[in-house]
N, C-alpha and C positions, 0 to 999 in steps of 0.2 A: 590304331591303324586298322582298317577294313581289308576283309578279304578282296574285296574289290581293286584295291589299289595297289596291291601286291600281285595280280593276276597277271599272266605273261603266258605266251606261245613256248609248249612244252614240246610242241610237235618235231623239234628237228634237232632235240635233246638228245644224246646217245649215253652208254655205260653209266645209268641211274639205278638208285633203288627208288621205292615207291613205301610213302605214308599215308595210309588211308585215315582217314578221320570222319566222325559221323557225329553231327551234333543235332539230336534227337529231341527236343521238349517233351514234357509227360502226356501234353493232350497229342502227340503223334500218333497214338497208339491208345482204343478205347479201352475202358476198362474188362470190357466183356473178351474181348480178344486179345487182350494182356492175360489175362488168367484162365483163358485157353491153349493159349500159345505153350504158358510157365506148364500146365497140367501135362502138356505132350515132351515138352525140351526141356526144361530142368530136371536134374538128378536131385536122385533124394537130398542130398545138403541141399541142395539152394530151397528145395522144398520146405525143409524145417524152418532155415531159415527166416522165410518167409513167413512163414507160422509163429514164430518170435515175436512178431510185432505186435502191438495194443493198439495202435489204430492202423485204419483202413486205408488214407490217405498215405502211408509210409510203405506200407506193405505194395500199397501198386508204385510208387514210387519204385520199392527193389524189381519188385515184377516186370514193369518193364527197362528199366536197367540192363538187368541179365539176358531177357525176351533180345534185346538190341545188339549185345556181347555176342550172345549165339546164332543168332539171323547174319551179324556182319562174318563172325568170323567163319560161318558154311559159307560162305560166300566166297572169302578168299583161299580158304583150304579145299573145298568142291567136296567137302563130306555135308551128312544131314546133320541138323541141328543136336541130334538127338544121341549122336555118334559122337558130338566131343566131349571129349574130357578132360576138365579146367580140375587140377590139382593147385594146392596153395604150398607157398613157401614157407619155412618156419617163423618168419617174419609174419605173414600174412597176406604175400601180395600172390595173388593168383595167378595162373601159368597155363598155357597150356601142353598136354603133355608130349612132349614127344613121340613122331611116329616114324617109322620108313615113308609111308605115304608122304606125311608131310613134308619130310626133310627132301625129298625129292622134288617137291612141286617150287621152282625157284631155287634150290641148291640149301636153303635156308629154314630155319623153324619159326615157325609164326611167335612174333610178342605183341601183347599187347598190353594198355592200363585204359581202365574206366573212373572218370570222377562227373559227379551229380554233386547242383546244385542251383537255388531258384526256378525249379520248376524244371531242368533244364540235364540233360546227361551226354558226356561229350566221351569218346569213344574212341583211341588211337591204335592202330596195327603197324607194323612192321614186322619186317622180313629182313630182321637184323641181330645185335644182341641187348637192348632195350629202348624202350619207349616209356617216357611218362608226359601224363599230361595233366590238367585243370582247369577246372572252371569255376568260374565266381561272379554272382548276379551285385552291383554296384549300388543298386539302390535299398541290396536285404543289408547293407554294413551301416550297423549305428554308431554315433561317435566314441565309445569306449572300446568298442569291435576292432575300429579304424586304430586306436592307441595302442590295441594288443599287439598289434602287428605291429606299427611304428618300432614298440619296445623291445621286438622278438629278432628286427633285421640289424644287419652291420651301419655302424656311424655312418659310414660314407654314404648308403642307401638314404638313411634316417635323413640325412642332412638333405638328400636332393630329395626328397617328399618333401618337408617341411618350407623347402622354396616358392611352394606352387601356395597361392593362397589357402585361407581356412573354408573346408568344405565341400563342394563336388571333383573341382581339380587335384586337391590334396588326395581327397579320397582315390581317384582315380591312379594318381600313383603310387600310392600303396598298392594298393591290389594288384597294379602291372607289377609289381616287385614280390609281392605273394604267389601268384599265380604260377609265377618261374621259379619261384625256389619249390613249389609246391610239384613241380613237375619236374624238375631236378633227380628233389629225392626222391621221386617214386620210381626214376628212371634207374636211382642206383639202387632199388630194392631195399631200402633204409629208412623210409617217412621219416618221422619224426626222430629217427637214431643222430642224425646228424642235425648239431644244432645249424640255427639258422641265418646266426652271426657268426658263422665258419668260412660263408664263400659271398661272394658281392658280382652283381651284376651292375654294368654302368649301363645305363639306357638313357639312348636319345629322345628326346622330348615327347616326339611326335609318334612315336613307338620305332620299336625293333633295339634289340641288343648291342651294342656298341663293344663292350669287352668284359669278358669275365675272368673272376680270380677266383680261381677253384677252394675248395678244404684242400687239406693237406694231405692228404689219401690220395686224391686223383688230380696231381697234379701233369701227369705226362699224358694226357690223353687231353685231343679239342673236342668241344661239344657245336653241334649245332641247336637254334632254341627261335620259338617262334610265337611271337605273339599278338593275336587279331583279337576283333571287335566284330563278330560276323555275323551279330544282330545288339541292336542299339543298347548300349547298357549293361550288354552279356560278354565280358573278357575270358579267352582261352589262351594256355600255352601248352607247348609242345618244346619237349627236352629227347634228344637223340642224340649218340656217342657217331662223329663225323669219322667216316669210313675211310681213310686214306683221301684221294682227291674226288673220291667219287660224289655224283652230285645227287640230291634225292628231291625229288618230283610228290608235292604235295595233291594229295585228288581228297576235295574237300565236299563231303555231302550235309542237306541236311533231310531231318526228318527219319524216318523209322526205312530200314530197308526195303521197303518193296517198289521203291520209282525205280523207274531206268533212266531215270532225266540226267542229263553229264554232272560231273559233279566240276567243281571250278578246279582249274590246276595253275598250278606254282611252284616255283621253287624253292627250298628250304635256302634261307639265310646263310652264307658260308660260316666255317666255323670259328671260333672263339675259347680262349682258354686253353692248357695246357701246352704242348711243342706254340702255340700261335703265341699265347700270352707272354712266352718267355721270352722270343724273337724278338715284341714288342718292346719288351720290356732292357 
């Protein structure tokens, strides 16, 4: 499903939150001003980090990644790039840290999650209590890539992948079914802690969520989950814990921070799973 076809007049919306999303390719942002940027606004870890790498292509690859993390999140916090600071969890997943400032700007502290891949880094905030998200380019999965995953989801998934013929369509629903569980758990701060034939997404053909069955950990809580196509061949999703009946207003940009161009908006998907699933059910 296209961002396009999910676009709708947000203007007369009331009592929202807001998810910003930023999906960046690597030629956004040149090389020379990817590692100028990193020289001024990463901290020393993200420095080393970067210094880690054996090739060059990898290294601007994190370069601008993080370059994107720090430009978007001054952005919505109104500090400079160079004033935040992204502390990690014992897990590994990154945070940023709380402030008075922030907590006051919106009543809420900034979360957010970044994932890269196929050339491509997609970038989620909220002003909630998590976001995960994911991206995944359809045409880097070869067919034993395509099997791993097959083997890794619940029967019930398994079996509506293998409905769609052998090939692009199957592939494709795999990775609609990857994608969301991959931004799931990142949403719960767990990647890969939680296996991945613990919870089942039902999804409608043509995209969007239809209903999900949580792990057994978080079963009293709905999620909201969102899954576009928002350039040809490049699948994202987006997982958020749905806030009571409150509605949240998707503002979707692409490209590296410095347009002012609007970015598309929409609404997040009502929620699914948890108090919905059981009513359901």
């Amino acid at each position: 499903m296209t961002a396009a076809a999910q676009e709708t007049d947000t203007a007369q919306v009331t009592d929202t939150a807001q998810v910003t999303l930023w999906l960046c390719p690597n030629d956004g942002l040149s090389p020379e001003i990817a590692r100028l940027l990193a020289e001024h606004w990463l901290d020393a870890q993200e420095r080393r980090t970067a210094g880690k790498f054996l090739f060059e292509r990898d290294r601007l690859q994190y370069l601008i990644a993080h370059t994107l993390v720090r430009r978007a999140l001054a952005l919505e916090a109104g500090l400079a790039e160079a004033e935040l600071v992204i502390w990690r969890s014992a897990r590994g997943r990154p945070f940023l840290r709380p402030t008075s400032d922030l907590a006051s700007r919106g009543g809420r502290v900034l979360d957010f999650n970044l994932s890269h891949a196929g050339g491509y880094n997609f970038l989620g905030i909220v002003r909630q209590a998590r976001i995960g998200v994911d991206v995944e380019r359809i045409a880097e999965r070869d067919e034993n890539a395509v099997a791993t995953i097959v083997n890794a989801i619940s029967p019930q998934e398994r079996d509506w992948v293998r409905e769609a013929d052998p090939g692009p369509e199957r592939d494709r629903r795999a990775l609609r079914v990857w994608v969301l569980k991959e931004a799931y758990s990142k949403a719960r701060g767990l990647g890969l802690g939680i296996p991945f034939d613990s919870f089942v997404f039902t999804l409608d053909d043509e995209g969007g969520v239809r209903a999900f069955t949580p792990p057994a950990d978080d079963t009293g809580r709905p999620w909201r989950f969102l899954e576009l196509e928002p350039v040809p061949g490049v699948l994202v999703a987006v997982a958020v814990p749905a806030d009571g009946n409150e509605e949240a207003v998707v503002h979707l940009n692409h490209g590296f921070p410095w347009s002012r161009s609007a970015p598309q908006r929409f609404l997040l998907p009502e929620p699914v799973g948890g108090d919905t699933y059981a009513a359901a059910a």
